[in-house]
Backbone as numpy.savetxt, mean C-alpha at the origin, in Angstrom:
# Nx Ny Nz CAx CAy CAz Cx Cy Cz
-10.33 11.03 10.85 -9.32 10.77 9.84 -8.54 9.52 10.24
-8.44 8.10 9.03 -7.80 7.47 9.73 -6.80 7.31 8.50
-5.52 7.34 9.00 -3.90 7.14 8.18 -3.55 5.62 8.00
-3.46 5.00 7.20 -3.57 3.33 6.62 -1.93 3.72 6.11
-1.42 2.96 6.82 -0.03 2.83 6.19 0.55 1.26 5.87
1.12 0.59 5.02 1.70 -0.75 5.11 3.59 -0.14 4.50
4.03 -0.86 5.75 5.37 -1.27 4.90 5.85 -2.31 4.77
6.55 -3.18 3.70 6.50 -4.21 3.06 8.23 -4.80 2.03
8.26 -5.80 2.00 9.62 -6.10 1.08 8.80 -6.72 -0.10
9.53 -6.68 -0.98 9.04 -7.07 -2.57 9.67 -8.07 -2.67
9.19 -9.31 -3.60 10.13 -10.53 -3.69 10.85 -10.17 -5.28
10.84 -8.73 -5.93 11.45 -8.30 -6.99 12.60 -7.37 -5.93
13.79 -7.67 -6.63 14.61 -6.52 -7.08 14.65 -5.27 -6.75
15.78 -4.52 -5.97 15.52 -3.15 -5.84 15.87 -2.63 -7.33
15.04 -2.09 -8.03 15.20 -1.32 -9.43 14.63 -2.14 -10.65
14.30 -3.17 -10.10 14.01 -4.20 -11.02 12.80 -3.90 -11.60
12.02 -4.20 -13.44 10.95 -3.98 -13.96 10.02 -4.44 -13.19
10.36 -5.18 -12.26 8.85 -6.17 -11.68 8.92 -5.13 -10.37
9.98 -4.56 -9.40 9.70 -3.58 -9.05 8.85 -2.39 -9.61
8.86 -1.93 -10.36 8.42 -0.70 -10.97 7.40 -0.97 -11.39
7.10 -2.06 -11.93 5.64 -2.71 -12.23 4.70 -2.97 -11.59
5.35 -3.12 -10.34 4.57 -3.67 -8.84 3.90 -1.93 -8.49
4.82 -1.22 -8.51 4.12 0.24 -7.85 3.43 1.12 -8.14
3.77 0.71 -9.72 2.72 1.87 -10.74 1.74 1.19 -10.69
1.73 -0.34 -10.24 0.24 -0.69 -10.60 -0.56 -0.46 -9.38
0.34 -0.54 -8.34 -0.37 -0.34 -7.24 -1.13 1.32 -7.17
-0.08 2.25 -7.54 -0.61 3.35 -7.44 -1.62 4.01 -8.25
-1.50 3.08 -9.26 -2.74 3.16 -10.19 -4.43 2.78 -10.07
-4.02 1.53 -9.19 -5.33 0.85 -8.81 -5.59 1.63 -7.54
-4.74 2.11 -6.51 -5.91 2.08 -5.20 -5.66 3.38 -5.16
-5.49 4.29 -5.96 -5.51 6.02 -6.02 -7.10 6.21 -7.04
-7.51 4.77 -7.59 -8.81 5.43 -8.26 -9.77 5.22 -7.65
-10.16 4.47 -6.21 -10.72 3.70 -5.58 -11.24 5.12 -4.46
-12.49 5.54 -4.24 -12.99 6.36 -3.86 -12.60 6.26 -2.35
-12.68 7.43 -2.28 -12.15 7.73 -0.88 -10.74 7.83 -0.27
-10.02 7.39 -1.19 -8.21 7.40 -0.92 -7.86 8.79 -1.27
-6.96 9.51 -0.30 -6.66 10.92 -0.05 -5.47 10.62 -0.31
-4.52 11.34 -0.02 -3.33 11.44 0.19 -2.29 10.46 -0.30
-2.29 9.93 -1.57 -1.44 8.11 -0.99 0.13 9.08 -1.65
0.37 8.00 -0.95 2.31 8.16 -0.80 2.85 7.17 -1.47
3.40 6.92 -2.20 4.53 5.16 -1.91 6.19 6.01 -1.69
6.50 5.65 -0.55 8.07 5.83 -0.05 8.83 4.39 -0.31
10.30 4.99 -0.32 11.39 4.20 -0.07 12.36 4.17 1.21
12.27 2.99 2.02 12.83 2.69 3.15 14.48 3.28 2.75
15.26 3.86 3.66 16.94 4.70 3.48 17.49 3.98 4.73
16.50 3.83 5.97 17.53 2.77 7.33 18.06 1.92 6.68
19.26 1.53 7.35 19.18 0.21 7.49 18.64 -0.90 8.30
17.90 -0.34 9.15 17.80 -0.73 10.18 16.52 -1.55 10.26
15.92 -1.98 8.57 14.73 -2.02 8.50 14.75 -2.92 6.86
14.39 -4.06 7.15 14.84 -5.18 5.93 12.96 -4.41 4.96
12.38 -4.20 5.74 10.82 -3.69 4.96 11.16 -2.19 3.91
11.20 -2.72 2.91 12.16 -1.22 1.91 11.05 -0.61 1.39
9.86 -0.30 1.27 8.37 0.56 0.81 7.48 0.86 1.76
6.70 1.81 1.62 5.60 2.36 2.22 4.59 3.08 1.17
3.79 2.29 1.74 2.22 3.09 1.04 1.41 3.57 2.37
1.29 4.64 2.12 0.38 5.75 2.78 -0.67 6.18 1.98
-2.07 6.23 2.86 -3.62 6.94 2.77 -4.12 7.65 3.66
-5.13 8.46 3.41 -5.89 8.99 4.17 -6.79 8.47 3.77
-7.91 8.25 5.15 -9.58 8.27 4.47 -10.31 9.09 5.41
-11.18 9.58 5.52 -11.96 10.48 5.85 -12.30 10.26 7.47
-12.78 9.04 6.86 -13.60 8.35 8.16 -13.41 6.64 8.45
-14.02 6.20 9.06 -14.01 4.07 9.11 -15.03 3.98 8.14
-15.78 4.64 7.87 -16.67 4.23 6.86 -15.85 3.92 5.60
-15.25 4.98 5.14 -14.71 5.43 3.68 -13.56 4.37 4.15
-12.91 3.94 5.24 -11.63 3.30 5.39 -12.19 1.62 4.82
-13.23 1.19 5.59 -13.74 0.32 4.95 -14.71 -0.41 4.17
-14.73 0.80 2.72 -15.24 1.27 1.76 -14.31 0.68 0.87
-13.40 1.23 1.42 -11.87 0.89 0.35 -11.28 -0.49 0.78
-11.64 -1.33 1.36 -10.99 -2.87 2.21 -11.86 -3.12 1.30
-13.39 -3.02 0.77 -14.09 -4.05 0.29 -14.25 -3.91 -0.92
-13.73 -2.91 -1.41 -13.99 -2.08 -3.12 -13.21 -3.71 -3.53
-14.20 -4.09 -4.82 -13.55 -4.99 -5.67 -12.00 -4.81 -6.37
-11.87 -3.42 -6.81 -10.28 -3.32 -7.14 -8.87 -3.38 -5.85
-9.63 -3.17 -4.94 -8.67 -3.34 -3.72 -8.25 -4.98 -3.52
-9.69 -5.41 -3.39 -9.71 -7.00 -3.28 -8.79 -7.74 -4.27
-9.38 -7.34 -5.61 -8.69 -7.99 -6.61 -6.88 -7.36 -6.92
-6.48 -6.29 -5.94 -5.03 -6.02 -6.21 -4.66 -7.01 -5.26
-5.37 -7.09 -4.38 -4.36 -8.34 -3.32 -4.49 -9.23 -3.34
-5.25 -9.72 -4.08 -5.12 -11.45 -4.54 -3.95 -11.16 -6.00
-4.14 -10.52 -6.34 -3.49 -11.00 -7.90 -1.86 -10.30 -7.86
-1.87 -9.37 -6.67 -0.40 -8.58 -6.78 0.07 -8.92 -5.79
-0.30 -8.39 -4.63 0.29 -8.44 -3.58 0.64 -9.63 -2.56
-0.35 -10.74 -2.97 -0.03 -12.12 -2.38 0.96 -12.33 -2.95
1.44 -12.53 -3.97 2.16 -13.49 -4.70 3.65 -12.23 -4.65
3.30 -11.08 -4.70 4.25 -9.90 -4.83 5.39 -9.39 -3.60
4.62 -9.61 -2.58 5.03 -9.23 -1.33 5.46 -10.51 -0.52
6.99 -10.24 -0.01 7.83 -11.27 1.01 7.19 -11.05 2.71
6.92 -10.13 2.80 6.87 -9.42 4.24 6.08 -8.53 4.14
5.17 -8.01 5.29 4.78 -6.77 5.12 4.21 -6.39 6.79
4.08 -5.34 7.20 3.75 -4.81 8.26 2.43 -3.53 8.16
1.36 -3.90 8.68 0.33 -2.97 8.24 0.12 -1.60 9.54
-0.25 -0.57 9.74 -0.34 0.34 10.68 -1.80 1.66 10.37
-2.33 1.56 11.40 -3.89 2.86 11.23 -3.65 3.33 12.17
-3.97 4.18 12.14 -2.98 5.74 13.02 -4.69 6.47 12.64
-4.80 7.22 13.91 -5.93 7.97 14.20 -5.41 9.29 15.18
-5.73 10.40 14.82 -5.00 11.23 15.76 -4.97 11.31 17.31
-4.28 11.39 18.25 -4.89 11.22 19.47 -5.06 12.98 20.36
């Protein structure tokens, strides 16, 4: 099982339409993309932490993990959303130990 987490700042607005636009689309596109378990999107509450979102997955295995890195809708959300969408971001894969 490997846990794919990114947390990230938006160059929209906290509450803003381009916020809300940014997440439904995200959660729309990589929740149909085979092999994604579990996804999350959270909101950062520290302060202690300028990165205000989290998207969380499960995938099964490295296979299915990078199944989903090469799926064309993954590809094409991060060229067309997330480059241009995202100020910052911090990525993390967590495997149980």
């Amino acid at each position: 099982m490997i846990e794919h987490t990114v947390v990230f700042r938006l160059v929209h607005e906290a509450g803003s339409a381009g916020e809300s636009a940014f997440l439904d689309t995200a959660r729309a596109t990589l929740t149909a993309i085979p092999g994604v378990a579990d996804f999350a999107v959270n909101r950062q509450v520290s302060p202690k932490s300028d990165l205000r979102h989290q998207f969380s997955m499960r995938f099964a295995d490295d296979e299915a993990y990078q199944a989903y890195n090469d799926h064309p809708q993954h590809v094409r959300f991060v060229a067309e959303r997330w480059l241009p969408e995202v100020a910052e971001f911090q990525e993390y894969d967590f495997t149980a130990v």
